[in-house]
C-alpha positions in Angstrom: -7.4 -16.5 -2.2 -6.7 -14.1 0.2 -8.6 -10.7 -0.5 -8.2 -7.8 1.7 -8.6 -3.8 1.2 -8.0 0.1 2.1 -11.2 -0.1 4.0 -10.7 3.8 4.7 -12.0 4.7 1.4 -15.3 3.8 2.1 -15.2 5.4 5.4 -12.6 6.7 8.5 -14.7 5.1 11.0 -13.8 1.5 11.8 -17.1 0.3 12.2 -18.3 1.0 8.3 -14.6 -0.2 7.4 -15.5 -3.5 8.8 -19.3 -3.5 7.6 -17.5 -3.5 4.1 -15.5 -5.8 4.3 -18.0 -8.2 5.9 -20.5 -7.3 2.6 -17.8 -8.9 0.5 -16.8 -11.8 2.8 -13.2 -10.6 3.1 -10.8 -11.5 6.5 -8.4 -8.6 5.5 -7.5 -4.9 6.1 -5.1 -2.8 5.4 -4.5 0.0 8.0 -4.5 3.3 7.6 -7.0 6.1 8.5 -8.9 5.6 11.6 -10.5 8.4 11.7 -11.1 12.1 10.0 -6.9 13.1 9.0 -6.0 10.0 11.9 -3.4 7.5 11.0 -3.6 4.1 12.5 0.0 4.7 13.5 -0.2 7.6 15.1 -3.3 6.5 17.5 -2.6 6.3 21.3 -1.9 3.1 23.3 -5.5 3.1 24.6 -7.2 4.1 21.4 -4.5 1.3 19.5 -6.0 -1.2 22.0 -9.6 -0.5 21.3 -9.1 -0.7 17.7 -7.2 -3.9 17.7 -10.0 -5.8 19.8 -12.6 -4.6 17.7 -10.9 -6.4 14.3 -10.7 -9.3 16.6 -13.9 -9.4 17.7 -15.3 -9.1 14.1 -13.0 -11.6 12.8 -11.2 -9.4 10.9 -7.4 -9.8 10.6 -4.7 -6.9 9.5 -2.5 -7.7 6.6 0.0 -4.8 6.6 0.2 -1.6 8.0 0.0 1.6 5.4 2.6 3.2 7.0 3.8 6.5 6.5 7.2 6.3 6.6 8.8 7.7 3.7 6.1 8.5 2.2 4.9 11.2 -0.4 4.7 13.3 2.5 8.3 13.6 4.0 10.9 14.4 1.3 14.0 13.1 1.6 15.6 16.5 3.0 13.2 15.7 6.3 13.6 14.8 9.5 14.7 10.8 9.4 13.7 10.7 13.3 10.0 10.9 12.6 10.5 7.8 10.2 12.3 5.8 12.7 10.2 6.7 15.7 7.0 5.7 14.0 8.7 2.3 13.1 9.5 1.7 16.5 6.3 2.7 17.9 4.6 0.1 15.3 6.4 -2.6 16.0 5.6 -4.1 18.9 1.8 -3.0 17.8 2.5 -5.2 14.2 3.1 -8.1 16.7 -0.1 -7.6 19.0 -2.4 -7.8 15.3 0.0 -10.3 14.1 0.9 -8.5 10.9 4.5 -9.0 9.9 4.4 -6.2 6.6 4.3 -2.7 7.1 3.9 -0.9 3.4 6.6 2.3 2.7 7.7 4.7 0.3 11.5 6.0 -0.9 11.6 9.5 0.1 10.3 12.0 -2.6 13.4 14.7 -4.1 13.6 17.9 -3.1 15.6 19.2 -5.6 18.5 16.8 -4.6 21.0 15.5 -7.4 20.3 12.3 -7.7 23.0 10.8 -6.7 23.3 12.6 -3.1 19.2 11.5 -3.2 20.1 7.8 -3.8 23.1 7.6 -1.4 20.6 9.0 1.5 18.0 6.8 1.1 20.4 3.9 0.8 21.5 4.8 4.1 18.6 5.0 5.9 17.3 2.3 4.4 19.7 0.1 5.6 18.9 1.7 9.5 15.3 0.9 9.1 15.9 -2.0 8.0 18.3 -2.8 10.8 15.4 -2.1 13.1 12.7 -4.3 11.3 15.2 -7.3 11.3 15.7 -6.9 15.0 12.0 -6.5 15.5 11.2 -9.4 13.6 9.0 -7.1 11.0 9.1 -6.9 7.0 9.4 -3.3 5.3 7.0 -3.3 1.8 8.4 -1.0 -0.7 5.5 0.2 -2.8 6.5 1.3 -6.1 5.1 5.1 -5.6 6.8 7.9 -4.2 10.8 8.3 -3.8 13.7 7.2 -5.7 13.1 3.3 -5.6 9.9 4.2 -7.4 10.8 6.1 -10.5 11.4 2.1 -11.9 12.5 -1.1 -11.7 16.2 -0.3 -12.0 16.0 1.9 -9.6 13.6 -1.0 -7.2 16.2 -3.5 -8.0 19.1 -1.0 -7.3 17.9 -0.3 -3.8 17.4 -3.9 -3.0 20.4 -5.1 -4.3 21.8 -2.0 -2.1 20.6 -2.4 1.3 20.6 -6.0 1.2 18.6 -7.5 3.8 15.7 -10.1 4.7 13.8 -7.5 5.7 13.1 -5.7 2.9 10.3 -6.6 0.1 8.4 -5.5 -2.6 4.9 -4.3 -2.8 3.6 -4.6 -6.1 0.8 -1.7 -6.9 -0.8 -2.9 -10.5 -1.9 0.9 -11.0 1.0 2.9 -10.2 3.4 2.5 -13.2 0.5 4.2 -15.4 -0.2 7.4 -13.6 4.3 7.5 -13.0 4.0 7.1 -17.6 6.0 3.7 -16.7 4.9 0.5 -18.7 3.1 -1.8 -16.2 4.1 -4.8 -17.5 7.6 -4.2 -18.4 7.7 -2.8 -14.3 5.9 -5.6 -13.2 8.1 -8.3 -14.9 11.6 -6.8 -13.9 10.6 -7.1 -10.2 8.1 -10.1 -9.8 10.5 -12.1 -8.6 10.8 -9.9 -5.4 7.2 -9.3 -4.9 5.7 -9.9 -1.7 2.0 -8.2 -1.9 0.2 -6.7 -3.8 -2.2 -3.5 -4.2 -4.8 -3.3 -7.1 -5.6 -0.4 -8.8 -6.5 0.7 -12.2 -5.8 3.9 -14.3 -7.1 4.9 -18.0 -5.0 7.9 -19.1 -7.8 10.8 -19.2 -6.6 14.3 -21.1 -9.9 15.6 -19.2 -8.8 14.9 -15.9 -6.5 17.6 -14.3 -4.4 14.6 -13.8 -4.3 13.3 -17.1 -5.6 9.9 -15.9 -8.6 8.5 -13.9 -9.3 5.5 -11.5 -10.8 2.6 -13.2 -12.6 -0.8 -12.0 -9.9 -3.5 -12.2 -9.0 -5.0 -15.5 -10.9 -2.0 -17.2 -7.5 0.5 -17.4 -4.3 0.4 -18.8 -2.8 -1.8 -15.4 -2.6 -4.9 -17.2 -4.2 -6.0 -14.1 -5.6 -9.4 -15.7 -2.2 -10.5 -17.2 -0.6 -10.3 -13.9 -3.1 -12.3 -11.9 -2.6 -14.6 -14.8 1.1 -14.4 -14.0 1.1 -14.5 -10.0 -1.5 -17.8 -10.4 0.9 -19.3 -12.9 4.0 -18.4 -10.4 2.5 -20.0 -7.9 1.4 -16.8 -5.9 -0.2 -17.5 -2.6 0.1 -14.1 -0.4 -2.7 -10.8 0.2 -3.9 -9.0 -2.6 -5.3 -5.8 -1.5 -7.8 -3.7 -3.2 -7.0 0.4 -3.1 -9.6 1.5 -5.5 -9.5 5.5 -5.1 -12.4 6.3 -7.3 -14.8 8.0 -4.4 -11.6 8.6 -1.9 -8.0 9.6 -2.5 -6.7 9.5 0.9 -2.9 10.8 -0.5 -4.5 13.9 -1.6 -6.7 14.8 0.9 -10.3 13.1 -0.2 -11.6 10.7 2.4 -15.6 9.7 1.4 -16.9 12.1 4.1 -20.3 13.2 3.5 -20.3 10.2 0.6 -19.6 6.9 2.6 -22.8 4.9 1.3 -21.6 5.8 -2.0 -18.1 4.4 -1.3 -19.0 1.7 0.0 -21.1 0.7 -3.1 -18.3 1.0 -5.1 -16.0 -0.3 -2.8 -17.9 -3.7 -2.5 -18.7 -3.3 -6.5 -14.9 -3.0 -6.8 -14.3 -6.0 -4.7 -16.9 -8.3 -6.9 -15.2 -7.2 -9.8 -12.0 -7.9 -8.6 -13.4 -11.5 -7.9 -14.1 -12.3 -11.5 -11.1 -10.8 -12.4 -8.3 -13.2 -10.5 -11.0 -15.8 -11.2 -11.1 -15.6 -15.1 -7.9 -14.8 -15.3 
């Protein structure tokens, strides 16, 4: 199957990013920090350059972009501009690494009704999605941050919304327990739509500040297994990418500085486990 990862949790430098990936065999990253509070997308042409013929060289091929845009950082009362420059600017760069998915988000509130919250991002979905159909690139939604995300109805409401080609789901198996959604019940109203898919796990934890911890895959309340059971049965043939977030949390702050041979242990641990996983299940 084809396996790829946040690489960035075991270290912001590329090198160690590719080091584990090569430990686990794996042809695939997902972009996103390229160096200490650096986002892939916001590198300069020469530093892009250097970065995309260094994957080459080590064989090493980008599945999707983790973009920014829309993100749990820029609420939908934000500027729209920064969103729409940063898709230009990645563009043509998707087609230099020859990645056609770049993940986003649906605009956190900020204190909007929700109707005036939907209607906006409806309508600059539709504008970036104009501008990925043009550039020939896919937008992911990830079922995180923003109105799509607070559940299926509303996943399958901006969809059936915007209405384009362009637009796709991004499945995360760990999401819907940390949001208190049911993962299954999620995961069956939108599987039909799904285009990748991030694995992570979660275990409710009334210790945690949180209320729930990262897991190993299969060992939370994800209902990881069931739904590589599923996606085999369905025929599901695209990148499943692992985002394990037990050393680094790159969303709040907490790269593996200072820990990376630690991260990459479990990184690589994460990845065997996630081997036995899809192949069991």
């Amino acid at each position: 199957m084809r396996f790829a990862g946040f690489a960035d949790e075991v270290s912001v430098k590329l090198d160690d990013q590719i080091e584990a990936l090569r430990a686990l065999g794996w042809p695939g990253i997902e972009m996103r920090l390229v160096g200490k509070g650096l986002h892939f997308d916001d590198v300069d042409e020469a530093q892009f350059r250097a970065i995309a013929d260094r994957l080459d060289a080590a064989g090493i091929q980008v599945v999707a972009y983790g973009s920014q845009i829309a993100n749990w950082s820029r609420r939908v009362s934000g500027s729209f501009d920064v969103d729409v420059e940063e898709l230009r600017r990645i563009i043509p760069r998707m087609h230099r690494t020859g990645t056609r998915l770049v993940r986003v988000m649906s605009y956190p509130n900020d204190g909007w009704p929700d109707a005036d919250w939907k209607t906006e991002v409806v309508r600059r979905f539709r504008e970036l999605c104009r501008i990925a159909e043009d550039g020939g690139i896919t937008l992911g939604h990830e079922n995180c941050d923003g109105w799509a995300g607070q559940g299926p109805r509303e996943t399958l409401d901006l969809l059936d919304a915007v209405q384009s080609p362009a637009l796709k789901l991004i499945y995360d198996t760990g999401n819907p327990v940390t949001y208190g959604q049911d993962p299954w019940a999620f995961y069956s109203a939108v599987r039909d739509h799904i285009f990748h898919v991030h694995i992570k796990d979660y275990v409710r934890d009334p210790v945690s500040p949180s209320g729930y911890r990262a897991t190993f895959p299969g060992e939370g309340a994800g209902r990881v297994r069931e739904i590589l059971a599923d996606l085999k049965g369905r025929g599901y043939k695209r990148w499943f990418s692992i985002e394990p977030h037990i050393c680094s949390v790159i969303h709040e702050g907490r790269d593996a500085s200072g820990m990376e041979e630690r991260a990459r242990e479990v990184f690589v641990t994460y990845g065997r486990r996630f081997e036995e996983l899809y192949r069991l299940a």
